[in-house]
ZADO-1210 file (C-alpha; in nm, 4 decimals, padded with zeros to 6 digits):
<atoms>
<atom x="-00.2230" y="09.6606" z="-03.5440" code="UNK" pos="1"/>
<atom x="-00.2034" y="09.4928" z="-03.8776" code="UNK" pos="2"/>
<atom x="-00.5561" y="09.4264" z="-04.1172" code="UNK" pos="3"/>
<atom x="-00.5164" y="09.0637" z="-04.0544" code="UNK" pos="4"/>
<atom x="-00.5074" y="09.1344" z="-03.6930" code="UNK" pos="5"/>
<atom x="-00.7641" y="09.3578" z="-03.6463" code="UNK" pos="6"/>
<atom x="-01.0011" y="09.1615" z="-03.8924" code="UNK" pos="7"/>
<atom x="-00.9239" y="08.8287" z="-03.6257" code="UNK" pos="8"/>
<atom x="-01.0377" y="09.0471" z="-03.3857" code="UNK" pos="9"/>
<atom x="-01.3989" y="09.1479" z="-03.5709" code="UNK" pos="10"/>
<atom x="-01.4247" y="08.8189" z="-03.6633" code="UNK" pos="11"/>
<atom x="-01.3801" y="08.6538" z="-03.3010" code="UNK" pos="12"/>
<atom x="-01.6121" y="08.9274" z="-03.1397" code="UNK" pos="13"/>
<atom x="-01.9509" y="08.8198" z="-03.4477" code="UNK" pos="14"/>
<atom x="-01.8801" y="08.4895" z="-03.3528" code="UNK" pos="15"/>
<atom x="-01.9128" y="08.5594" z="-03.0051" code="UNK" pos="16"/>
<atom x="-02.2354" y="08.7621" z="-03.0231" code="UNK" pos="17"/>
<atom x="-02.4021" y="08.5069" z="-03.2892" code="UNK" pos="18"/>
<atom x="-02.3441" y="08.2264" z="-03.0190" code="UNK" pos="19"/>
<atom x="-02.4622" y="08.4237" z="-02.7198" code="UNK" pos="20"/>
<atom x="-02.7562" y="08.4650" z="-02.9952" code="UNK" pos="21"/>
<atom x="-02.7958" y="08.1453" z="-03.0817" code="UNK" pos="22"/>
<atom x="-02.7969" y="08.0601" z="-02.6945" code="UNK" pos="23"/>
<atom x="-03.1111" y="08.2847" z="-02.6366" code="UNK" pos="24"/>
<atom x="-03.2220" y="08.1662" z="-02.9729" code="UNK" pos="25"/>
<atom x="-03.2736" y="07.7729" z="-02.8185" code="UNK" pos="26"/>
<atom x="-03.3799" y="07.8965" z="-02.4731" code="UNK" pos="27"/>
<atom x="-03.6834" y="08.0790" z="-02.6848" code="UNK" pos="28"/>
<atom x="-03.7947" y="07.8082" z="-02.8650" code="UNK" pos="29"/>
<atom x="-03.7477" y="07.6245" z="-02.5958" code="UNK" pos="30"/>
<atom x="-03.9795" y="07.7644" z="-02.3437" code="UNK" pos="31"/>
<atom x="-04.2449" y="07.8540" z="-02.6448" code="UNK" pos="32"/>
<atom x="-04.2486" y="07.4687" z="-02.7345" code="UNK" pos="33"/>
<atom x="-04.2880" y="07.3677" z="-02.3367" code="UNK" pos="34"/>
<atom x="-04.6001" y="07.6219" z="-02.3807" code="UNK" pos="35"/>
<atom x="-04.7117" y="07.4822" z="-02.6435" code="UNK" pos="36"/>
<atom x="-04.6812" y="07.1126" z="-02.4728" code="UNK" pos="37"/>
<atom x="-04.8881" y="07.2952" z="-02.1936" code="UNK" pos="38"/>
<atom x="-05.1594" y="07.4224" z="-02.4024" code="UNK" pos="39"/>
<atom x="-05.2099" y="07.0618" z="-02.5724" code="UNK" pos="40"/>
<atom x="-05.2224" y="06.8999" z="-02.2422" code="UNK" pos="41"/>
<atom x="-05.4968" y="07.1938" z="-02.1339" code="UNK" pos="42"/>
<atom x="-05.7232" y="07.1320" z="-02.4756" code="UNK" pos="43"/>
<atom x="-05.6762" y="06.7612" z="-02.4250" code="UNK" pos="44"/>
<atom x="-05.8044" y="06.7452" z="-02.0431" code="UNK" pos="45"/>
<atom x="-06.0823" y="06.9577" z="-02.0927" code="UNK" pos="46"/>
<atom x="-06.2222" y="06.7420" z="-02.4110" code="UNK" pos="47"/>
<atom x="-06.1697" y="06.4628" z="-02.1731" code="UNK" pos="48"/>
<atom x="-06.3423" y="06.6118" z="-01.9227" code="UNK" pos="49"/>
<atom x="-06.6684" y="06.7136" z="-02.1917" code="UNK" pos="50"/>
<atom x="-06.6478" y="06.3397" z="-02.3434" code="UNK" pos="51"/>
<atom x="-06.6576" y="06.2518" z="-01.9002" code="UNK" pos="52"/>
<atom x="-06.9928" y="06.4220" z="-01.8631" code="UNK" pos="53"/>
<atom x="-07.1513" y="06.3498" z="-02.2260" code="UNK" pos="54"/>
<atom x="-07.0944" y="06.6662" z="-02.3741" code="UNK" pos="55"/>
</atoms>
């Protein structure tokens, strides 16, 4: 197998892992910012709920 081919090859198989990568990458962030959506919601019901009985 010639350089050229072989370096096609390398070069096809980091592209490969730095998508699979970026994949897991955006499912991350994704389910930290739905947690971090969840924990807002949480802090803003239970000031509600203070401001509700006069706290």
């Amino acid at each position: 197998m010639s350089e050229t081919e072989q370096y096609l090859i390398d070069a096809a198989d980091r592209c490969k892992r730095l998508a699979r990568i970026g994949r897991e990458l955006a499912a991350d962030l994704e389910n930290m910012s739905n947690d971090l959506l969840a924990k807002a919601v949480e802090l803003d019901t239970a000031r509600d709920k203070k401001k509700a009985r006069g706290i």
